[in-house]
C-alpha positions as CSV (number, residue, x, y, z in Angstrom):
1,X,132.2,64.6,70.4
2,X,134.5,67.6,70.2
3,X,133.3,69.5,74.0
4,X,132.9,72.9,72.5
5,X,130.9,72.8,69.8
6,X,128.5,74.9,72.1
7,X,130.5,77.6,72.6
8,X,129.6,81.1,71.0
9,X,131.7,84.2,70.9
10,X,129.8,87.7,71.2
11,X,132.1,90.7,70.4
12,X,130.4,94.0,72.0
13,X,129.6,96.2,69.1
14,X,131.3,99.2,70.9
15,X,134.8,97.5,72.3
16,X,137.2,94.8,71.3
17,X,135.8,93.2,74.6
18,X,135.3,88.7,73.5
19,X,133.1,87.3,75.6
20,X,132.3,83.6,75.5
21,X,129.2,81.9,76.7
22,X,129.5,78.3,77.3
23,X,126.8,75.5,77.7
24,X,129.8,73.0,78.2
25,X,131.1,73.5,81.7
26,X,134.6,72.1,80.3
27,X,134.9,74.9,78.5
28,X,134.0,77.7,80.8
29,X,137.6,79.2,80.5
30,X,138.5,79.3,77.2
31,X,142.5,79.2,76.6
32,X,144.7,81.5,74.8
33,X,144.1,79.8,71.7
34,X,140.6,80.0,71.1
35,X,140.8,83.6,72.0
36,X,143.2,84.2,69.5
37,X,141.6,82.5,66.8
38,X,138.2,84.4,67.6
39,X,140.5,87.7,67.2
40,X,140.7,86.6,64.0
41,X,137.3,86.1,62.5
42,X,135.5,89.1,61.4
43,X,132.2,89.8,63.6
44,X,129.3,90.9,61.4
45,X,127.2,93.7,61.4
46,X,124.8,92.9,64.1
47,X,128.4,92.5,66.2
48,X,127.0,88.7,67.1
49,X,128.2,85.9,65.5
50,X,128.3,82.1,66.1
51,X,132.2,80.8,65.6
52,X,131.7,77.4,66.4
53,X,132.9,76.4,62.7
54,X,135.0,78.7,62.4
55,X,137.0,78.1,66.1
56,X,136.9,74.3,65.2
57,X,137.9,74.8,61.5
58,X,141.1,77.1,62.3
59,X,142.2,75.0,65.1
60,X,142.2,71.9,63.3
61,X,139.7,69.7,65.1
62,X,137.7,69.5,61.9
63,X,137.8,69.5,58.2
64,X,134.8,70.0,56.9
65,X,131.5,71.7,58.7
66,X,129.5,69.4,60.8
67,X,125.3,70.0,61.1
68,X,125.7,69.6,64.3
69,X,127.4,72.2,64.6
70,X,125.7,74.4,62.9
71,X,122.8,73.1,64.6
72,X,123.9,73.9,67.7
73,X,124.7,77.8,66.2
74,X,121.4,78.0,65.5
75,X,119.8,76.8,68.8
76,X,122.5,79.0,70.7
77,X,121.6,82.2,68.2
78,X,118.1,82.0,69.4
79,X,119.0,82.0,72.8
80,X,121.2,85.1,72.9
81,X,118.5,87.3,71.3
């Protein structure tokens, strides 16, 4: 199983400040190119987003979206409110 399919990118609503919150301790320091694919993706309204699909999806690790994945957005959603 890919190891950060928990990750979740918050952008502050204020700043172009990306922070990512990891429950995979593998991927507590996210490299250059995550960070640059989550420049990428617009953040929506709320300025919270989960870009686990979207990360994985741009970067090639998978084709298609997983419900795990999105499984894991959900449960990770819930815990940032």
């Amino acid at each position: 199983m890919l190891k950060f399919l928990t990750a979740i990118a918050i952008i502050a609503q204020n700043s172009h400040f990306i922070k990512i919150l990891c429950c995979d301790a593998e991927i507590l320091s996210p490299d250059a190119e995550i960070l640059s694919v989550l420049e990428e993706i617009p953040a929506i309204d709320a300025g919270i987003f989960t870009a686990h699909d979207e990360i994985l999806l741009r970067l090639g690790k998978i084709s298609t979206q997983d419900t795990e994945i999105v499984e894991n957005n959900k449960k990770l959603a819930e815990i940032t409110r």
